[in-house]
C-alpha positions in Angstrom: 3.1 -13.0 9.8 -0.6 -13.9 9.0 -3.0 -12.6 6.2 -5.7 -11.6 8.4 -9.1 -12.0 6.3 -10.3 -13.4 2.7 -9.3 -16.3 0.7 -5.9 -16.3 2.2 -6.7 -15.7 6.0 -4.1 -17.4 7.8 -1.8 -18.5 5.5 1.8 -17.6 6.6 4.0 -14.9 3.9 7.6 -14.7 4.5 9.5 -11.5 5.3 12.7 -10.4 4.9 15.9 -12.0 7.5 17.6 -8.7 7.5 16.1 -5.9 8.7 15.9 -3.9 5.4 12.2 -3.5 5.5 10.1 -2.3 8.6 7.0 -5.3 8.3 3.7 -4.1 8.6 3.0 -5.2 11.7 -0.5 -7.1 12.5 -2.2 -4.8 15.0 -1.7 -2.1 12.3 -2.7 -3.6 9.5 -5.6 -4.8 10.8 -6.9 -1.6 12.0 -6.3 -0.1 8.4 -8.8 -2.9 6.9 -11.0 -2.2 9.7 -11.3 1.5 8.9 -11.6 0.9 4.9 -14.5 -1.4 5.4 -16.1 0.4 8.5 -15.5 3.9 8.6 -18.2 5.8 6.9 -16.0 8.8 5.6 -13.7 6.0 3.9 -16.0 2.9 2.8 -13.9 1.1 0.4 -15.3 -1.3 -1.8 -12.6 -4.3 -2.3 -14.2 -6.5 -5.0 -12.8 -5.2 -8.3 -10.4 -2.4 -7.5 -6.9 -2.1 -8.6 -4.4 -1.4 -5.7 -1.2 0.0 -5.9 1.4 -0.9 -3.0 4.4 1.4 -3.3 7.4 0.2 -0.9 5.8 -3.2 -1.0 8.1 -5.1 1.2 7.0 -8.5 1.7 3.6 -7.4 0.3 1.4 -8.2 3.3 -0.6 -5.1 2.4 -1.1 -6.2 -1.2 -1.7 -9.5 -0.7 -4.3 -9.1 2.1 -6.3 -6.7 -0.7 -6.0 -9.7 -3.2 -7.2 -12.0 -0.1 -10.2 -9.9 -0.6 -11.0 -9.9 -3.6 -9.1 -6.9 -5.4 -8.8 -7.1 -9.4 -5.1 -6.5 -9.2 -2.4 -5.2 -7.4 0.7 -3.2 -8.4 3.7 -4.0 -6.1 6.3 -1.2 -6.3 9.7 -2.8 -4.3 13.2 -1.8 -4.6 15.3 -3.7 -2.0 16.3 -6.6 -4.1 15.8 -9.0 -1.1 12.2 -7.9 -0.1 11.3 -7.6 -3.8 12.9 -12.1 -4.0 10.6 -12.4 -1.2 7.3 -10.9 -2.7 7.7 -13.1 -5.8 8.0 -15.9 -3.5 4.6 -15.0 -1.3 2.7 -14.4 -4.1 4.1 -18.0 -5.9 3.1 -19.5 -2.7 -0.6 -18.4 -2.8 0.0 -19.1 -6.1 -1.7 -15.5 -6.9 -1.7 -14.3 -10.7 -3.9 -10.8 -10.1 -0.5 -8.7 -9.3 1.8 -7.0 -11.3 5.4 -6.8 -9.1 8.4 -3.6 -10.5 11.5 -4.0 -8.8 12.4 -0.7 -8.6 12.8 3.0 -6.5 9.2 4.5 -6.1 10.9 7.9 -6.6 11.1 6.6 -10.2 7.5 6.2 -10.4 7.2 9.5 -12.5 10.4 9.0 -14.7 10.0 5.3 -15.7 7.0 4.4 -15.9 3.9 5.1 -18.0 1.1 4.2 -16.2 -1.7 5.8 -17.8 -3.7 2.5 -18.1 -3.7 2.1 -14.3 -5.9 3.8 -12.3 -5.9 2.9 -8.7 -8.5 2.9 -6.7 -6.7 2.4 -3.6 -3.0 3.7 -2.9 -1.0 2.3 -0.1 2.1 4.4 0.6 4.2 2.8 3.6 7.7 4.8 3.2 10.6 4.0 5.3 10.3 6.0 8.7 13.1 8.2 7.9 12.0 8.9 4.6 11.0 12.9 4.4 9.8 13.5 0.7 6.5 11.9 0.8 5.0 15.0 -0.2 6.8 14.5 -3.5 5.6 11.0 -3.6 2.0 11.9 -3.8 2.3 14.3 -6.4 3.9 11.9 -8.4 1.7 9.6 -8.2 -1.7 11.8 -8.8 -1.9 10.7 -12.3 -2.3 6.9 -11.2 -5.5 7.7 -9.0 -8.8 6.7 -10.1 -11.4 9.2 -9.2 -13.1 8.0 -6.4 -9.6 7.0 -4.8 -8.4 6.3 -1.4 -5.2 6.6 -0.2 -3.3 5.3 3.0 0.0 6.3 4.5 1.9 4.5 6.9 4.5 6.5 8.7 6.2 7.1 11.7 3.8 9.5 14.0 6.1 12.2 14.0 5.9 12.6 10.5 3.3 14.9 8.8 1.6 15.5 5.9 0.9 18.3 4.6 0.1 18.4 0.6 -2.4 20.2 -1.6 -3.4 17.1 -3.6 -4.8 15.0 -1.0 -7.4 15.4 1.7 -6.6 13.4 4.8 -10.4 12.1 5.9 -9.1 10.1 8.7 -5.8 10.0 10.9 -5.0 7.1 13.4 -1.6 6.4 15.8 -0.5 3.1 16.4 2.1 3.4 18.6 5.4 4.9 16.9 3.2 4.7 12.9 0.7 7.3 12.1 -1.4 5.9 9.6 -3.5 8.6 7.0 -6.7 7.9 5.3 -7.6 10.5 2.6 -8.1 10.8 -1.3 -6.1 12.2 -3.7 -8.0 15.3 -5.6 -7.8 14.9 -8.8 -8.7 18.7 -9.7 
């Protein structure tokens, strides 16, 4: 696996040997940065936001945004062997601008007091099976900046279907559905 664009383009990051992460795979992730920087409804500026990566896995997401120029990523992992793994990628590009929490994202509300970050972008790439995403999101509505975006990476049979977003963009990739919308903050 390749980071695609930015200071990093083409450097290798590792993934995990057993399969307790689904990688984000390159065609995908590609087409998500294409849409953030192209797509008029979503525009995202990349030079001074703060990202926040929950189910990190390797980090490939993250660490493409920090390729590009993001002020800092938060990296939310709980398998202990993908989470060994992102501290590894990040040592390799020897990156600094990333905060990594090995823990659940589920935790996010209980655990954590985040009121000093506000995201700008959100990345939310679940495992397929998960089904509370919903709960996820409001969650995590207190970590969005105001002019957020958000991205969710599921499998296309999945929905969404929650108050405190609205989805501006929706794109299948196969068996992932991928989301593009804001969280409303009102």
């Amino acid at each position: 696996m390749r980071i695609i664009s930015g200071k990093f383009k083409g450097k290798k990051i590792l993934f995990p040997s057993k399969i307790i992460t689904r990688p984000l795979r390159d065609r995908v992730r590609e087409s998500i940065f294409n849409v953030l920087l192209h797509n008029n409804k979503i525009k995202f500026e990349f030079e001074n936001s703060v990202v926040l990566d929950l189910f990190s896995g390797s980090g490939s997401f993250g660490i493409e945004c920090l390729s590009r120029n993001v002020d800092k990523v938060f990296f939310i992992e709980k398998e202990k062997e993908a989470f060994n793994i992102l501290k590894k990628n990040l040592q390799l590009l020897k990156i600094t601008k990333a905060e990594i929490i090995n823990d659940d994202v589920l935790n996010i509300k209980q655990n954590y007091n985040f009121n000093i970050i506000k995201a700008d972008l959100i990345f939310i790439d679940p495992p397929f099976k998960m089904t509370n995403i919903d709960k996820i999101i409001t969650d995590i509505k207190k970590l969005a900046n105001k002019n957020n975006k958000l991205i969710i990476h599921t499998h296309s049979k999945n929905s969404i279907n929650n108050s405190n977003i609205n989805i501006l963009e929706e794109k299948i990739y196969g068996v992932s559905k991928v989301y593009f919308g804001e969280i409303k903050l009102f």
